[in-house]
SELUM-847451 format. One line per 5 residues: number of its first residue (from 1); their letters; for each residue x negated, y negated, z of N, C-alpha, C. Coordinates in Angstrom, 3 decimals, always signed. Atoms other than C-alpha are relative to their C-alpha. Example, Ala and Ser with C-alpha at 12.3 -4.5 7.8 and 13.67 -1.06 7.14 Angstrom:
BEGIN
1 = as = -0.890,+1.190,+0.000,-12.300,+4.500,+7.800,-0.900,-1.200,+0.000 ~ +0.820,+1.190,-0.060,-13.670,+1.060,+7.140,+0.770,-1.090,+0.730
This chain:
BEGIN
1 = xxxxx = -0.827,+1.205,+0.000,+0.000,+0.000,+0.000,-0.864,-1.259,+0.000 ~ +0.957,+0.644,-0.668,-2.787,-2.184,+0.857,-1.189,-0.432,-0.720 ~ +1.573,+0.261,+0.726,-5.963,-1.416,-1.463,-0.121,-1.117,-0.680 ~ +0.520,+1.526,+1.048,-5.435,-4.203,-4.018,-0.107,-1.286,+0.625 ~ -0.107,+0.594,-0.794,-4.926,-6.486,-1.235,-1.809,+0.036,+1.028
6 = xxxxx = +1.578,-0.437,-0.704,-8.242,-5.084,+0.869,-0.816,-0.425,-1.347 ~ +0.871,+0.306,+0.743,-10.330,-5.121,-2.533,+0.152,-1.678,+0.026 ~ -0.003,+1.110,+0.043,-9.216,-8.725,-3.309,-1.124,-0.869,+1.085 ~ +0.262,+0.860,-1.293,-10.012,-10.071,+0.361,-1.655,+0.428,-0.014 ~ +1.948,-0.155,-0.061,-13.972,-8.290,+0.137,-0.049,-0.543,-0.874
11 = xxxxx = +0.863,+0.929,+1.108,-14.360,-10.007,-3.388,-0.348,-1.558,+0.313 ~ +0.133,+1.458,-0.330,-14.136,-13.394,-1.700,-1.750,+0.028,+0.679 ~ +1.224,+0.182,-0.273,-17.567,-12.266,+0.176,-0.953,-0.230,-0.856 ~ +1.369,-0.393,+1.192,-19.482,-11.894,-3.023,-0.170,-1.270,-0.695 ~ +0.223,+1.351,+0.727,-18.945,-15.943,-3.817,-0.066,-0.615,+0.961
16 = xxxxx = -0.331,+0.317,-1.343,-19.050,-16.897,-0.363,-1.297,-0.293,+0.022 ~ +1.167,+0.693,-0.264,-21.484,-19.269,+1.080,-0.260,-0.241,+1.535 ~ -0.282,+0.521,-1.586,-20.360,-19.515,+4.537,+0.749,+0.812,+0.507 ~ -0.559,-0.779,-0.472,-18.417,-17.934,+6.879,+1.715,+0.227,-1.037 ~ -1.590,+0.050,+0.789,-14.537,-16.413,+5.737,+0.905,-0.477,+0.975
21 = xxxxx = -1.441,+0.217,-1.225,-11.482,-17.234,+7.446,+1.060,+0.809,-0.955 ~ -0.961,-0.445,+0.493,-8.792,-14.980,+6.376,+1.179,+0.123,+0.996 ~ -1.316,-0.056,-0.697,-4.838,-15.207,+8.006,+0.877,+0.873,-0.857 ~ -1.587,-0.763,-0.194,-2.299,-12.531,+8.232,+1.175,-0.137,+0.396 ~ -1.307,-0.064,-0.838,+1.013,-13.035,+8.635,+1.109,+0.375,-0.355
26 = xxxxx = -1.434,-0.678,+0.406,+4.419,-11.747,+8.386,+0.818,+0.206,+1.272 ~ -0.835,-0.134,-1.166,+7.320,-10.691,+10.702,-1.004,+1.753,+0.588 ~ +0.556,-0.918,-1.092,+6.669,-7.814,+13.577,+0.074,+1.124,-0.842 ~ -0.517,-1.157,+0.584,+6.327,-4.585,+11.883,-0.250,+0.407,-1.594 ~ +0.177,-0.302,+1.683,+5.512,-5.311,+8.094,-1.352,+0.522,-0.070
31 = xxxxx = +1.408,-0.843,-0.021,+1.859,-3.804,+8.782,-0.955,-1.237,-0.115 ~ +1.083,+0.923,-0.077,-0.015,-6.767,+9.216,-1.468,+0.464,+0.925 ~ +1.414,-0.818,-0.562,-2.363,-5.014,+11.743,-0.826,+0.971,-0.613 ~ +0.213,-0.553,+1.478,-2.657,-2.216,+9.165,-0.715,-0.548,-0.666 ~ +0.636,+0.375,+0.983,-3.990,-4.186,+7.009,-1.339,-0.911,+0.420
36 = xxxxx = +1.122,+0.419,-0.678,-6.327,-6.255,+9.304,-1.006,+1.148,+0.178 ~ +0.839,-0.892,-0.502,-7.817,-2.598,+10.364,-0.645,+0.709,-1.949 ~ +0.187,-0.453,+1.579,-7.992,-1.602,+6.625,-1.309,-0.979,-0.272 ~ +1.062,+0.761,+0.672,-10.146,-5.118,+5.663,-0.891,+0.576,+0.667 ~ +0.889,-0.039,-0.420,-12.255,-4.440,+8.769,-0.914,+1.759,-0.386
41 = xxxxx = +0.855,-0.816,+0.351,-13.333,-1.184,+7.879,-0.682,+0.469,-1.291 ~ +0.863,+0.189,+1.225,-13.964,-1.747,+4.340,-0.959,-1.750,-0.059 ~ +0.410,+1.592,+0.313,-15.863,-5.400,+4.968,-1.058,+0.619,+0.251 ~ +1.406,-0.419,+0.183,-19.740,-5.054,+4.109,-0.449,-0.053,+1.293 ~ +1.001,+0.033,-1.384,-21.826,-4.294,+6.884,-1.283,-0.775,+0.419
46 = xxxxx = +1.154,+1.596,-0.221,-24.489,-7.139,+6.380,+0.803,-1.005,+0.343 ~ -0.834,+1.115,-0.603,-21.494,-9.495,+7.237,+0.929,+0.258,+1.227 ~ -0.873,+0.258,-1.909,-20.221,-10.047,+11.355,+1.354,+0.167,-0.979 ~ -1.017,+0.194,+0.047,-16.705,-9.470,+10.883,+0.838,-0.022,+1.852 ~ -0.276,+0.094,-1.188,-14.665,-10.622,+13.875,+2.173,+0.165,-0.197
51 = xxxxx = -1.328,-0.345,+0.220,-10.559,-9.275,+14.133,+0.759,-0.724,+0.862 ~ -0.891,+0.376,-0.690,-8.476,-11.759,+16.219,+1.458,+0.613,-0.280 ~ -1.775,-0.074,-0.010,-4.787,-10.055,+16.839,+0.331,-1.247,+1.162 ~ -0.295,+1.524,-0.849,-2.848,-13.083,+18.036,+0.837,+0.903,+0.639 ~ -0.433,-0.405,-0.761,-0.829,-10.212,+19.960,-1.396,-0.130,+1.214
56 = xxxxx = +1.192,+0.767,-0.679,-4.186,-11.112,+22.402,+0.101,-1.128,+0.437 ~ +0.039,+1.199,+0.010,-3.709,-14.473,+22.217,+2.032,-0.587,+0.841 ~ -1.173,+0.316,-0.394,+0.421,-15.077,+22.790,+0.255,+0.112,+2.022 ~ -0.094,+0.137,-1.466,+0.886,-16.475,+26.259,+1.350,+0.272,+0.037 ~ -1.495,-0.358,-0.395,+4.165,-14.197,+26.748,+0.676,+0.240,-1.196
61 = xxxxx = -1.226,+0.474,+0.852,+7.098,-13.477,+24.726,+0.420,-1.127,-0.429 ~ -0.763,+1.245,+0.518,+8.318,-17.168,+24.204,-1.886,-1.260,-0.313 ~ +0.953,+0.899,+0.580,+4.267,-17.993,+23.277,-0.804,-0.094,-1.512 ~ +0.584,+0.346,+1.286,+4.358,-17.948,+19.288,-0.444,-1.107,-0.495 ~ +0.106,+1.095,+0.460,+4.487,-21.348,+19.020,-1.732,-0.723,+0.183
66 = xxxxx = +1.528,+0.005,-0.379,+1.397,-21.884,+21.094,-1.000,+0.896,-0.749 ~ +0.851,-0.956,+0.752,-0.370,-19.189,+19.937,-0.314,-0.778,-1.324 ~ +0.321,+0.639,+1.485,-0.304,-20.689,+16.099,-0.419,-1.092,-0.019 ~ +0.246,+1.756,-0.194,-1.020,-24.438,+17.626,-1.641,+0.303,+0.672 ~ +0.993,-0.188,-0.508,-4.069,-22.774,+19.117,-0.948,+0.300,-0.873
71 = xxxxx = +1.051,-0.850,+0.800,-5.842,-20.709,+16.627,+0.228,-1.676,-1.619 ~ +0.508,+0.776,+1.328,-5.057,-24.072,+14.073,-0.439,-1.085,+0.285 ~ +0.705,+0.691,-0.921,-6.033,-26.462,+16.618,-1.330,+0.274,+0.261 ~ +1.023,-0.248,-1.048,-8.491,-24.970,+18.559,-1.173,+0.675,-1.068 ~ +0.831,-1.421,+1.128,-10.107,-21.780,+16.286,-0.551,-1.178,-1.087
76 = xxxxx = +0.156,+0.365,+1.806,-9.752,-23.087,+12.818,-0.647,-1.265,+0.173 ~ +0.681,+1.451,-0.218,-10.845,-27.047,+13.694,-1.602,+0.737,+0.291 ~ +1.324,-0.163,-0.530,-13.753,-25.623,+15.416,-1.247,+1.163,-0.895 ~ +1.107,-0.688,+0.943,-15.148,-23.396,+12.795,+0.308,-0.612,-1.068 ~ +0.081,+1.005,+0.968,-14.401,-26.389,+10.186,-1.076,-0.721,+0.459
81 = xxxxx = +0.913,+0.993,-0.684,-16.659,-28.238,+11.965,-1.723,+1.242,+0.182 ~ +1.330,-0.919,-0.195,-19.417,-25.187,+11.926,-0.030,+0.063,+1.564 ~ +0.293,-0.474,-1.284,-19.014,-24.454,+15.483,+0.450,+1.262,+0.796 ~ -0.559,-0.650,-0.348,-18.283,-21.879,+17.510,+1.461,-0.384,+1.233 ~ -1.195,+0.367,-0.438,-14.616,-21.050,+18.854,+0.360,+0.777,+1.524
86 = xxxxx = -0.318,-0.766,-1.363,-13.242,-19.621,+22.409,+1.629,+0.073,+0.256 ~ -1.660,-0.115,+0.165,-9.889,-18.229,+22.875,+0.380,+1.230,+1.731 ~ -0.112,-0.648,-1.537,-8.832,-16.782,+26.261,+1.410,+1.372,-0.292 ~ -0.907,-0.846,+0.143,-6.759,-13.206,+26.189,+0.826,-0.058,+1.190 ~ -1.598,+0.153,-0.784,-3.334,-12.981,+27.707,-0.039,+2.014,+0.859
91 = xxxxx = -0.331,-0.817,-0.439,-3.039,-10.280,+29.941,+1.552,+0.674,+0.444 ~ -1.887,+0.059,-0.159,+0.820,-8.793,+29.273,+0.235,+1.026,+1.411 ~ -0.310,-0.128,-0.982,+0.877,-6.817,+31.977,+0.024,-0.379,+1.286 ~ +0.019,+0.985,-0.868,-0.362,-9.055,+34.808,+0.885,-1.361,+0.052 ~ -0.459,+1.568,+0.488,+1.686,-11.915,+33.007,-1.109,-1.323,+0.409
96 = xxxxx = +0.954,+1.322,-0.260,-1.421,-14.005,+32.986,-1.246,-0.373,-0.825 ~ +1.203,+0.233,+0.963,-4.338,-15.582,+31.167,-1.186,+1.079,+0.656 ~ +1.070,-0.676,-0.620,-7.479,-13.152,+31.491,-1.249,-0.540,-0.690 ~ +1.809,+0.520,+0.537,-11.038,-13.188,+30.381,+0.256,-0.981,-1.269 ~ +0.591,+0.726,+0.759,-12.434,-15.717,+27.840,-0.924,+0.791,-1.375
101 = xxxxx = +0.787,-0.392,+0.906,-14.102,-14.560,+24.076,-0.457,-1.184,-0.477 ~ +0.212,+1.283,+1.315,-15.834,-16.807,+21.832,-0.698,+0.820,-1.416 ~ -0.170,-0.271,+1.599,-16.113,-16.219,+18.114,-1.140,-1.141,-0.382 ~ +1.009,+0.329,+0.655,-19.413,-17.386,+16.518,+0.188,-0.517,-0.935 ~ -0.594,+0.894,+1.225,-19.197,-20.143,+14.109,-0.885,+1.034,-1.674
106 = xxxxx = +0.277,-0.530,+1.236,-21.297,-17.806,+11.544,+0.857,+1.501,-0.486 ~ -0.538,-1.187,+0.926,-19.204,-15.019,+10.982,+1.140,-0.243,-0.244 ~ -1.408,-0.040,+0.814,-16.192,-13.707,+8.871,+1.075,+0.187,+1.580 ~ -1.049,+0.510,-1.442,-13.293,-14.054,+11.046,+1.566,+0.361,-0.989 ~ -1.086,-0.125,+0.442,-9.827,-12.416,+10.175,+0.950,-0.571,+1.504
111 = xxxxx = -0.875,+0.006,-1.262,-6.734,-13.623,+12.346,+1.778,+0.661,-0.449 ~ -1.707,-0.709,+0.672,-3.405,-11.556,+12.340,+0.835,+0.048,+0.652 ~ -1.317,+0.188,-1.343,-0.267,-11.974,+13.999,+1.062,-1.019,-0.527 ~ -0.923,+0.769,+0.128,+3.248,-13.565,+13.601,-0.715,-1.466,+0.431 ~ +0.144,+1.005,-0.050,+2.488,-16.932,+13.220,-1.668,-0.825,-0.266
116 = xxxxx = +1.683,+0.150,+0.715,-1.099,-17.237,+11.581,-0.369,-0.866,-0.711 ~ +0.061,+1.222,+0.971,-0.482,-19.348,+8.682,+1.101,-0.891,+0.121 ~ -0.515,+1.181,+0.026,+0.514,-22.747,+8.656,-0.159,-0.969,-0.935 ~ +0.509,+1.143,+1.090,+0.516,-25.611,+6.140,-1.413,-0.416,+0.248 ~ +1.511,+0.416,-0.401,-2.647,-26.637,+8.227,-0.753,+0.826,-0.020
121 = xxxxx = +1.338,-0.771,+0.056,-4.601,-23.652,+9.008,+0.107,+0.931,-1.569 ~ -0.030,-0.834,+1.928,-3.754,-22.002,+4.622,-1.108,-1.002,-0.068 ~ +1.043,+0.848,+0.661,-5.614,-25.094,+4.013,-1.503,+0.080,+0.148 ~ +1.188,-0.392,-0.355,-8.747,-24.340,+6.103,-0.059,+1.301,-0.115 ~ +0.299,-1.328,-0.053,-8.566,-20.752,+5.346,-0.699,+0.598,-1.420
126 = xxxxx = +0.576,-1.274,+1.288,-10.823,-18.331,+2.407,+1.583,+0.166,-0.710 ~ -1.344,-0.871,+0.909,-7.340,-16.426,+2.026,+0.991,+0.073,+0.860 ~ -1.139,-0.219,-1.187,-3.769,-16.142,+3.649,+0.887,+1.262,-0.771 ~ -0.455,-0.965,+0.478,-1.848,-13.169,+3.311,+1.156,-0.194,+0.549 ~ -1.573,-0.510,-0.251,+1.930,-12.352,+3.663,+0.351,+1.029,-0.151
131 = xxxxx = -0.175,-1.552,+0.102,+2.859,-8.920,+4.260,+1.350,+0.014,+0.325 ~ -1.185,-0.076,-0.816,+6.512,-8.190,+4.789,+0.848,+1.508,-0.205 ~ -0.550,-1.448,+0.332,+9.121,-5.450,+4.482,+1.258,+0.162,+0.877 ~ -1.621,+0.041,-0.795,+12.794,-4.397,+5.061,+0.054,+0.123,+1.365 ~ +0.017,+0.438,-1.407,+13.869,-5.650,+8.454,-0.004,+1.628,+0.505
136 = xxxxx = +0.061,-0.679,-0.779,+14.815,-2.155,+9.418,-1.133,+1.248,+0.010 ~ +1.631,-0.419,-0.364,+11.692,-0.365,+8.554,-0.631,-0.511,+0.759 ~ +0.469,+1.126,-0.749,+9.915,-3.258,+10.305,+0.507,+0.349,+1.878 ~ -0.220,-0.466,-1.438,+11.736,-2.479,+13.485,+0.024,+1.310,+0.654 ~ +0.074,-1.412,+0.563,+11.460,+1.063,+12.876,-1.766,-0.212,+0.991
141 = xxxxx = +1.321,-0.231,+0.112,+7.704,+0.717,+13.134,-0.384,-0.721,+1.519 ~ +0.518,+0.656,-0.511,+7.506,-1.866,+15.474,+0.114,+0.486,+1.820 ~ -0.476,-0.385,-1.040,+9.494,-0.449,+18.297,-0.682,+1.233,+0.428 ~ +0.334,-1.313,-0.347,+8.006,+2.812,+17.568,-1.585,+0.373,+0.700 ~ +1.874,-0.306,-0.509,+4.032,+1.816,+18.269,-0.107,-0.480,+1.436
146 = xxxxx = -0.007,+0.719,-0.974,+5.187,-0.184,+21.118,-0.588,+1.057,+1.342 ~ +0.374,-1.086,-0.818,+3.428,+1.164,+24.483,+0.885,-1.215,+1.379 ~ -0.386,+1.481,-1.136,+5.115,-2.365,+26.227,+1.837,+0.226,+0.110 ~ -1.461,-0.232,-0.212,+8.843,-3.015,+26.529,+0.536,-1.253,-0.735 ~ -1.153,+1.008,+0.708,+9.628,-4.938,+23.452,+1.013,+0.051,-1.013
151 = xxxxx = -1.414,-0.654,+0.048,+12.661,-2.878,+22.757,+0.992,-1.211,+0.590 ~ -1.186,+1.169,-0.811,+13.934,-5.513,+25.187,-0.005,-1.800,-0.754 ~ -0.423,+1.111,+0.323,+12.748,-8.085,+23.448,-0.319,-0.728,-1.403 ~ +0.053,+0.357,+0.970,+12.898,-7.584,+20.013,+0.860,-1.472,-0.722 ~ -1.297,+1.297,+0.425,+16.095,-10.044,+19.311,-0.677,-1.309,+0.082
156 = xxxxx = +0.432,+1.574,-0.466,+14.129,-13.041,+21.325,-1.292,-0.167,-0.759 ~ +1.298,+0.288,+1.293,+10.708,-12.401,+19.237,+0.389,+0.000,-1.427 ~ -0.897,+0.031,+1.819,+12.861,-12.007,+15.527,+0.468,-1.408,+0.585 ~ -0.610,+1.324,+0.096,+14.774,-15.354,+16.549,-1.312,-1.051,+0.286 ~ +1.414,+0.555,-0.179,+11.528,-16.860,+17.446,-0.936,-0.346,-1.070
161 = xxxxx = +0.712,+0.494,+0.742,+9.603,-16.346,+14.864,+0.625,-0.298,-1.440 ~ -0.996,+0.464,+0.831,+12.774,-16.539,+12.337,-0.304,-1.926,-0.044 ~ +0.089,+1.817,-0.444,+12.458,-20.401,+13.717,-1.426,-0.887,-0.396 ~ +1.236,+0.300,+0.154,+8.896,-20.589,+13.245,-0.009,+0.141,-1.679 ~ +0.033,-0.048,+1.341,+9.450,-19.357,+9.524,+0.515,-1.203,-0.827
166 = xxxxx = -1.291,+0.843,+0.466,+12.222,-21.881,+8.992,-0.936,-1.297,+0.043 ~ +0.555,+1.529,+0.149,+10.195,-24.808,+10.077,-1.362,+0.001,-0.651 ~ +1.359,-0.291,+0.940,+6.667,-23.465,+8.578,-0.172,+0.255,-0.656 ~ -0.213,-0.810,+1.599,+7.599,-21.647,+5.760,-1.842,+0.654,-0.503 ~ +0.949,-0.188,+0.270,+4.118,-19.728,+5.758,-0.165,+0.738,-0.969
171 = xxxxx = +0.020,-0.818,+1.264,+4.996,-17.433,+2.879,+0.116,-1.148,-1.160 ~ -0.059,+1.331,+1.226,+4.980,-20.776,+0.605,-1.819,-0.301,+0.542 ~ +1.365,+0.809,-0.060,+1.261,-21.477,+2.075,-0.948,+1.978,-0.395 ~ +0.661,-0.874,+0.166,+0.316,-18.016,+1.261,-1.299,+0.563,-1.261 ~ +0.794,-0.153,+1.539,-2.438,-17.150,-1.224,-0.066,+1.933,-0.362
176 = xxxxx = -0.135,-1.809,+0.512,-2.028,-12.863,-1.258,+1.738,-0.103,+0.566 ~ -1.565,-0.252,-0.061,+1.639,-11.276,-0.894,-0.163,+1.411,+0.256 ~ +0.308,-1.291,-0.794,+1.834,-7.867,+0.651,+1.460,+0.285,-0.079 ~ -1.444,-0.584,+0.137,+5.769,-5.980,-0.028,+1.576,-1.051,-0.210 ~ -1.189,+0.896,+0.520,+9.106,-8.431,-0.165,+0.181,-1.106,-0.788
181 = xx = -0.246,+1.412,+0.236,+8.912,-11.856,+0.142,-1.144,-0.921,-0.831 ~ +0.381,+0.851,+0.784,+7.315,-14.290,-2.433,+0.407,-1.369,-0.150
């Protein structure tokens, strides 16, 4: 499902002068992680590759919004600028911020997760992808890898990031397309 999508995203290394930035995004369930684990294990091995899931990053159920204001704020500004970035993981079972990473302004850098691309961070990005796929496959999948309890709160993350689509429209800032929507 995936390969022409994976090949594409390594050909960008082979004209590449600098680090990559590549964004994943789509709703819960269309295989966006999938396909993050796919680039990373075909991306050359002379180039750092670094995998942000913004499931890591989301402070909570009701923190997509943040989450995407962070990584295009915080991340993406700071490796425009050639620097390195720091992003603090969410601990969902404690309900709390935990340890601290930082992300090296010289390497490739994928980020994947509902709410990735934005009018702002497509612009600073190598490549943005859109992966999607019928809602009930999608929940099918999503419910089924779950090891958490968001059975409970699928409805409030679909209306969530439904809202986030509506006002961001990131499948219009997309530069790859991955199953439905165009």
């Amino acid at each position: 499902m995936f390969s022409s999508t994976v090949a594409a995203l390594i050909s960008l290394e082979a004209t590449s002068t600098g680090p990559l930035t590549i964004l994943i995004d789509g709703p819960s369930g269309a295989g966006k992680t999938t396909l993050a684990a796919q680039v990373e294990t075909a991306w050359p091995a002379a180039r750092k590759l670094v995998v942000l899931h913004l499931d890591d990053l989301y402070p909570g159920w009701q923190g997509l919004d943040s989450a995407s204001a962070y990584v295009r704020d915080s991340i993406l500004l700071a490796r425009l600028a050639g620097q390195s970035a720091r992003w603090q993981r969410w601990d969902w079972a404690a309900h709390e911020p935990a340890e601290w990473h930082e992300i090296a302004a010289d390497v490739d850098l994928v980020v994947e997760g509902c709410g990735a691309i934005t009018y702002q961070s497509a612009r600073v990005a190598s490549a943005s992808v859109w992966v999607d796929e019928a809602e009930e496959t999608r929940k099918t999948r999503a419910l089924g890898r779950a090891d958490d309890d968001f059975d409970q709160h699928w409805d409030e993350w679909d209306a969530q990031f439904s809202q986030f689509v509506e006002r961001e429209q990131p499948h219009r800032h997309a530069s790859l397309f991955v199953g439905l929507t165009r």
